[in-house]
N, C-alpha and C positions, 0 to 999 in steps of 0.2 A: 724573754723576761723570765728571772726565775719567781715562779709562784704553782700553784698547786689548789687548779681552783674548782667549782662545783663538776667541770666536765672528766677532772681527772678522779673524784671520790666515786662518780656514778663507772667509770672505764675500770677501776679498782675493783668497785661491789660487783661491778658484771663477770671480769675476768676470774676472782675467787669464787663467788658463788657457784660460778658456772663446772669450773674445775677444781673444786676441793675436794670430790669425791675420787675422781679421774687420777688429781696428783696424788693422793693420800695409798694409791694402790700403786703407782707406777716410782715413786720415788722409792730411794733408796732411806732407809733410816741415818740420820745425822750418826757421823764415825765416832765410834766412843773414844777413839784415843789420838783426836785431834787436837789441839795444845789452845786452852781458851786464850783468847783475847782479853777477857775480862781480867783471868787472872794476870796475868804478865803485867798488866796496865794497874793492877790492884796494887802491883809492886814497888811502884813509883806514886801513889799516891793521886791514880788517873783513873778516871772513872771510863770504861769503853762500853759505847752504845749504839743502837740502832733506831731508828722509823719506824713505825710500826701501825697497822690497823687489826680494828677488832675484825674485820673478816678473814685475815691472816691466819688469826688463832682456830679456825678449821680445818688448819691442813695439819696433823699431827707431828711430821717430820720437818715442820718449817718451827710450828713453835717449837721443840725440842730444840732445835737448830740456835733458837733467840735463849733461852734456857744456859746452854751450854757455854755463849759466846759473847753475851753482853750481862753488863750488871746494871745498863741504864736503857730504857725506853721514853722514846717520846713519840706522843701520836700524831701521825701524819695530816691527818684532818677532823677531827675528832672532838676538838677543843677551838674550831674556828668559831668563829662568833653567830655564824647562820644555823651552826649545829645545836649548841649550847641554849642558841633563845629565837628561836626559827618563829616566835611572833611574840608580841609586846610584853604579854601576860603570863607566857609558859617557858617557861626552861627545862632543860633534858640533858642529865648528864647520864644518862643510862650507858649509851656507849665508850664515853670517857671513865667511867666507874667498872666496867669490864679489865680496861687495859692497866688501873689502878690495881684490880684484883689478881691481875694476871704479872705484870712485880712484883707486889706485895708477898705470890705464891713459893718465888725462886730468890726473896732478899733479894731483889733489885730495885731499883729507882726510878721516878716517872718523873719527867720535864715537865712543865706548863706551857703550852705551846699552839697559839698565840693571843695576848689579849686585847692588842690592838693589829690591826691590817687593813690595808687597800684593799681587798680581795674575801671572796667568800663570806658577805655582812648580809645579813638579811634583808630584804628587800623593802618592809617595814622602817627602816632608819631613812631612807634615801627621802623620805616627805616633811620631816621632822625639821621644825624652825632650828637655830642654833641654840636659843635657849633648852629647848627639848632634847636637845642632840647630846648639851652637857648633863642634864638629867639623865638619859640613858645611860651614859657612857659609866657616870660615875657609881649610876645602881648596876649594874653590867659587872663592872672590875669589883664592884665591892662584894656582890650575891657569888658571883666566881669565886674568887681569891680564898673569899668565905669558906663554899663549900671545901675547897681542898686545904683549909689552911692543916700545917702540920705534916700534910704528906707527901707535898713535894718536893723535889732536890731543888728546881729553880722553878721562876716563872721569865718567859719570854714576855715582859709587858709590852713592848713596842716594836711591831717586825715590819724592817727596811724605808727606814723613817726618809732614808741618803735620796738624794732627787737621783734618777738613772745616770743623767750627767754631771753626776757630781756638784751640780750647782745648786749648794743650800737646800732647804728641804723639800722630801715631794710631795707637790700640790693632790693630797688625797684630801678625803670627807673631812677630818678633823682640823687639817690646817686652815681647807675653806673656812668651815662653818665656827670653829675656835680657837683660831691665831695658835704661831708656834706654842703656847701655856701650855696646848693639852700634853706637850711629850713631860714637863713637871706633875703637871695634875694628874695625871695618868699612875707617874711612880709614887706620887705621893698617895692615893686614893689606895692603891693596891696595898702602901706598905703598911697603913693605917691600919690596915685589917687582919694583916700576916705579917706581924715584926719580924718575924726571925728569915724568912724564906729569900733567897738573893734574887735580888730584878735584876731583869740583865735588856739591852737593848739588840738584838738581831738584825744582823743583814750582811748583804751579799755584793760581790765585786769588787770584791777590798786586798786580794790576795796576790795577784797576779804583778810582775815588773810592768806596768804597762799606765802612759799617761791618764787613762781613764781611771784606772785603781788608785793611782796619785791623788787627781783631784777627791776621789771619796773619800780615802782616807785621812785629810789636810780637813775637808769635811766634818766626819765624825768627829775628829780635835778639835775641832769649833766647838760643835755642839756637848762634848762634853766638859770641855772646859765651862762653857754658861751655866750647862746642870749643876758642877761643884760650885761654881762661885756662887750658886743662891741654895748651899748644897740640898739639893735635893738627892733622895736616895735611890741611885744605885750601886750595885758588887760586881756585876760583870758585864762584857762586851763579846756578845757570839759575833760570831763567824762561819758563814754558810760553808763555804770553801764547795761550791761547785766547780771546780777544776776541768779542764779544757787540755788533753791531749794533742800534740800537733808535731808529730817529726820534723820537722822542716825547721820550725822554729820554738824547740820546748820550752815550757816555763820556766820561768826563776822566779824564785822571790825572796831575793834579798832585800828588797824597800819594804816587805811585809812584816820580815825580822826585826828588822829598825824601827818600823813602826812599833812594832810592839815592846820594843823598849822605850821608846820614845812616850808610848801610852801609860805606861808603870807610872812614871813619877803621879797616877790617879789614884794610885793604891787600886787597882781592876785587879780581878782576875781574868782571864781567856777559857772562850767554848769555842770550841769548833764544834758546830753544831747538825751540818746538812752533807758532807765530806760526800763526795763521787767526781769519777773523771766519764766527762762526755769523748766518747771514740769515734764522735761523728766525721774525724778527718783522718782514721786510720784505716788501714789497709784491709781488705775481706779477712784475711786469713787468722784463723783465731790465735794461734801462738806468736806471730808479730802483735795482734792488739790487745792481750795481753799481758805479752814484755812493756808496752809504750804505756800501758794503763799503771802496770804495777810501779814503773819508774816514775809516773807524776805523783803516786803515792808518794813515794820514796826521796821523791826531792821535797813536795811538801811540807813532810812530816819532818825531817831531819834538821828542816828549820825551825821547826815551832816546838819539838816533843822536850828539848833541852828547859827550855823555860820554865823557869818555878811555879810559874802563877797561871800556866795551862792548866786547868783543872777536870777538863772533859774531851773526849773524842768522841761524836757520834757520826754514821754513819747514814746517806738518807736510803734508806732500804739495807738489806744482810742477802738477800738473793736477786741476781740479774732477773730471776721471771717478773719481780713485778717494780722493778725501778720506772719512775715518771718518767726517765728520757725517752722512753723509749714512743711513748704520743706526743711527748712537748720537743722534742728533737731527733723524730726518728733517721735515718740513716738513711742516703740516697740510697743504694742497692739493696733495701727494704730488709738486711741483717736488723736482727735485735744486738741493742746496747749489749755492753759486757764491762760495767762500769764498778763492779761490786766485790768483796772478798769470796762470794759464793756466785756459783754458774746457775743456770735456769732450773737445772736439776739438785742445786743444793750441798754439791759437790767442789771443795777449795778449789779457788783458780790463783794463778802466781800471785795475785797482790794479795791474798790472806797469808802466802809463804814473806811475802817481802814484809807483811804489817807482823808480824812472827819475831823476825830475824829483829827488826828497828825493836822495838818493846825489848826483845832479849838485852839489845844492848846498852838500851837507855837506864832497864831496871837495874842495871849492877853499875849503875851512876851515882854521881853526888847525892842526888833526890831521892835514890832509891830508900833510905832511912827513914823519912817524912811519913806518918800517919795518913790513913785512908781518910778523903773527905766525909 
């Protein structure tokens, strides 16, 4: 399942805390005349970004590294619901208002990310009648939305609302305890509070040529067609894009292109919002799974970067040391992932050359003219 839940923020805080000092002396400082990502993608009117936790920002040459390379941050756990109001009566955005600071310092942009989920809710909600539940929810989204209004590029109101099997929506807390309403109530209660900020609806397994990806995405166009027809407001439609390398059989996704045309006539824009390829079926050797990582980049992206109404690329993590797969899918032959534009050490690996080359090519495109969001 892709999620990102209390076991991975405590595996995060252990591993940075533990080694920030260690990596801050043994790394190499971020290369001054590496070719940003941010700007290339500035060029076409694309916002390029990364993951990110405030424990990160102790390693000097990692935040440098985010500095140079994205113009957009979203936090990895930071804004989940258990962090934000970890009991009935107290909220805490101290961590999230770090990561706000740490943007705000290099004119970059923070996501909102996420303000509803299956995953990572405080423990306190799970006793709550349904009447109480919609009380929560909707003092939750509005003291939220609230606190940030103005400063964020989007908010993720709803992430991975798609049932696993694509069949109609999945049965998490909000559907039990408040019938499909709460995914309108939801955008509507946020937008109330933040006119101007785009909602956007989140989720994952929608990418891939492959019958499962089918039914999710025939899915989503249900559900967003109901949204418009009672229109309730949302502007965009993320896209995890956790991507699955496999020599044997690589991906396509040409149904994914289609789909997204097929989605336009919403007036949407598109995120790609969680971008990595899992190499848990490639070879030991680092220059084979590198080539096979950079080329699911490169077929990916080559489908989606053309489209007008892409608006964002992020990335989930900017260095292989601290990507999730590597505890949520680690690798029979106990290698670390290599799913990232940066190696463990913080140093380009083929797919930052291959995300280089696409952006080169894209920017001195059609779109290239079009005004920075």
């Amino acid at each position: 399942m892709i999620g990102h839940t209390l076991r991975r923020r405590q595996f995060l805080q252990g591993l940075c805390g533990a080694s920030a000092v260690l990596l801050a002396q043994q790394v190499q400082a971020a290369p001054a005349r590496l070719r940003s990502l941010a700007e290339l993608a500035q060029q076409r009117s694309l916002l390029w970004g990364s993951a990110i936790t405030t424990d990160m920002l102790a390693i000097p040459d990692l935040a440098a590294l985010y500095r140079q390379q994205t113009s957009l941050l979203v936090p990895e756990w930071e804004m989940k619901w258990e962090v934000l109001q970890p009991s009935p009566d107290r909220f805490d955005f101290s961590r999230s208002d770090r990561l706000l600071a740490f943007a705000q310092s290099y004119q970059a942009q923070l996501r909102g990310h996420t303000l509803l989920w299956h995953q990572q809710l405080p423990q306190w909600l799970a006793s709550l009648t349904a009447a109480e539940t919609a009380t929560a929810l909707q003092r939750y989204i509005t003291t939220v939305v609230g606190h940030y209004r103005g400063h964020l590029q989007s908010w993720d109101v709803i992430n991975e609302p798609i049932a696993e099997n694509g069949q109609g929506l999945r049965p998490n807390l909000w559907l039990r305890q408040l019938g499909p309403s709460y995914l309108e109530k939801s955008l509507r209660w946020a937008r109330a509070v933040d006119p101007t900020v785009p909602l956007v609806i989140n989720d994952f397994g929608l990418e891939p040529d492959s019958p499962l990806a089918t039914r999710k995405r025939l899915q989503l166009l249900r559900l967003v067609q109901e949204l418009r027809d009672r229109d309730a407001p949302l502007q965009a439609i993320g896209f995890q894009a956790h991507l699955v390398a496999n020599p044997q059989a690589p991906p396509s996704f040409t149904g994914f292109a289609e789909f997204l045309a097929d989605l336009s006539r919403f007036d949407l824009d598109f995120y790609i919002t969680e971008l990595d390829v899992n190499d848990q079926a490639l070879p030991a050797n680092n220059a084979e799974r590198d080539r096979e990582v950079a080329q699911t980049y490169q077929r990916f992206l080559s489908a989606v970067l053309p489209l007008p109404r892409l608006k964002l690329v992020t990335t989930w993590g900017l260095s292989d040391r601290f990507t999730w797969l590597n505890q949520f899918a680690p690798r029979a032959d106990g290698l670390p992932q290599r799913p990232l534009p940066f190696d463990s050490v913080f140093q380009p690996t083929e797919t930052y050359g291959n995300l280089i080359t696409l952006l080169q090519s894209v920017s001195n495109g059609p779109n290239s003219s079009t005004s920075t969001q």
